[in-house]
N, C-alpha and C positions, 0 to 999 in steps of 0.2 A: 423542294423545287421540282416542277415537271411530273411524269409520270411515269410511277415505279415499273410498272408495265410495260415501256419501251425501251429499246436497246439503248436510244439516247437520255437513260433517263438521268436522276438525281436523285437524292435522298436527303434523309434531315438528320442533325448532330442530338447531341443531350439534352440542349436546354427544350429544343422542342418536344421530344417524345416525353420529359419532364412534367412540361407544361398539359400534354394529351392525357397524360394517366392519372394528375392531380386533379382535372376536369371532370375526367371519368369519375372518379373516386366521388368527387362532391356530386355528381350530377345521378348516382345510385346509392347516394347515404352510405359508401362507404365508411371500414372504418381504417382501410388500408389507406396507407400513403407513399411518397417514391420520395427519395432522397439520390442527388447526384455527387456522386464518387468521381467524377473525372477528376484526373493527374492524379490518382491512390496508383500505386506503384500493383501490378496485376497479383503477387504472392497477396498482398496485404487484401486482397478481395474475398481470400480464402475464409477471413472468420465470419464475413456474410451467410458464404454457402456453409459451412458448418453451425451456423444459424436455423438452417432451413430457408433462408431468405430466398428470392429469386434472384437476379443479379443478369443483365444484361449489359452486355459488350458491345463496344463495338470493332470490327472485324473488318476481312474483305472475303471475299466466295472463294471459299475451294483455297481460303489463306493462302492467295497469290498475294504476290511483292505489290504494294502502294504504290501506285502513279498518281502524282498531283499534272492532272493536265488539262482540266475541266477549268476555264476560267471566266470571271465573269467582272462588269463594277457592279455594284450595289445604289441602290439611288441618293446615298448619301457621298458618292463617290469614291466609295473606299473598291480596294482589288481584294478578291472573295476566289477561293481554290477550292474544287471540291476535286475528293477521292476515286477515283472510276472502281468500278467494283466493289464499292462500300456495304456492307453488311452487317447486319446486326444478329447477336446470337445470345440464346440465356446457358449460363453457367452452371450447372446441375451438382456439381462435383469433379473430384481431384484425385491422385493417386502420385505421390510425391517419387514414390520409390519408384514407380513406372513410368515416371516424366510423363504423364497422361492428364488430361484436361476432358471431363464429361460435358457435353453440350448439347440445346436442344437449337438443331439450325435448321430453320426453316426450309433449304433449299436439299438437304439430304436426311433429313429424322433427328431420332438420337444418335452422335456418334463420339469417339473418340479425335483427340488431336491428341499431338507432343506439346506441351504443357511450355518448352521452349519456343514451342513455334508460333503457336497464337499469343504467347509474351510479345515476341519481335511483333507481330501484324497488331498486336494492338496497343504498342510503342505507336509504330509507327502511325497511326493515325491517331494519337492525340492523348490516349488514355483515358476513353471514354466508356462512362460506367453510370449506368444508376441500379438499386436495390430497391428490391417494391418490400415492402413492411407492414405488417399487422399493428396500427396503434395503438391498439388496447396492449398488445403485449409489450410494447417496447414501453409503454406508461407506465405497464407492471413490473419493471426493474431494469428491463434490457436495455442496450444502448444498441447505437447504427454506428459509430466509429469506434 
């Protein structure tokens, strides 16, 4: 919703960016595909990235504290919360023993977090995850869960 571009803007959850990258994929003969991981508890994402898979998160900038204060109804009249500062990041790799979390964030490069930290921020906003995948290889033995 809105545009990502202004201070007032909004952003889109899983099943959307789900929806954009299965498009994609058909719409270039891909032979990748996206599978959604929301509510996979954030350690269990881990054998993704030890996959090689890519695996995006989602997040808040600069993993500040979640404010639901954005509200809206929806035209079927239901009440609809979004996140201020909602962010999405890919998950590159892990380092258990350095509570360290590698990630590619759009708004600062590649960087490090604390591996407890971005757990809490992306508790908090929902436990949203997909994994983009090579179908020829996952048809060649491998599995997504």
């Amino acid at each position: 919703l809105g545009d990502v571009y202004k201070r007032q803007a909004y952003g889109c959850n899983s099943p959307v960016i789900e929806k954009a990258a299965k498009d994609y994929f058909k719409s270039i003969d891909a032979d990748w595909d996206v599978y959604n991981l929301t509510d996979t508890d954030f350690e269990d994402l881990f054998y993704q990235i030890d996959e090689g898979r890519p695996v995006i998160v989602w997040a808040s900038m600069w993993l500040m504290d979640v404010s639901y204060t954005l509200r809206w109804t929806t035209d079927d009249g239901k009440e609809a919360w979004f996140a201020e500062g909602e962010h999405c990041m890919t998950v590159k790799g892990y380092d258990l023993e350095k509570d360290t979390v590698y990630v590619c964030d759009p708004l600062r490069g590649e960087i490090e977090y604390s591996i407890s930290r971005f757990e809490e921020i992306y508790d908090q906003l929902g436990k949203q995850a997909l994994v983009l995948y090579d179908g020829d290889n996952v048809l060649g033995g491998g599995t997504i869960i």
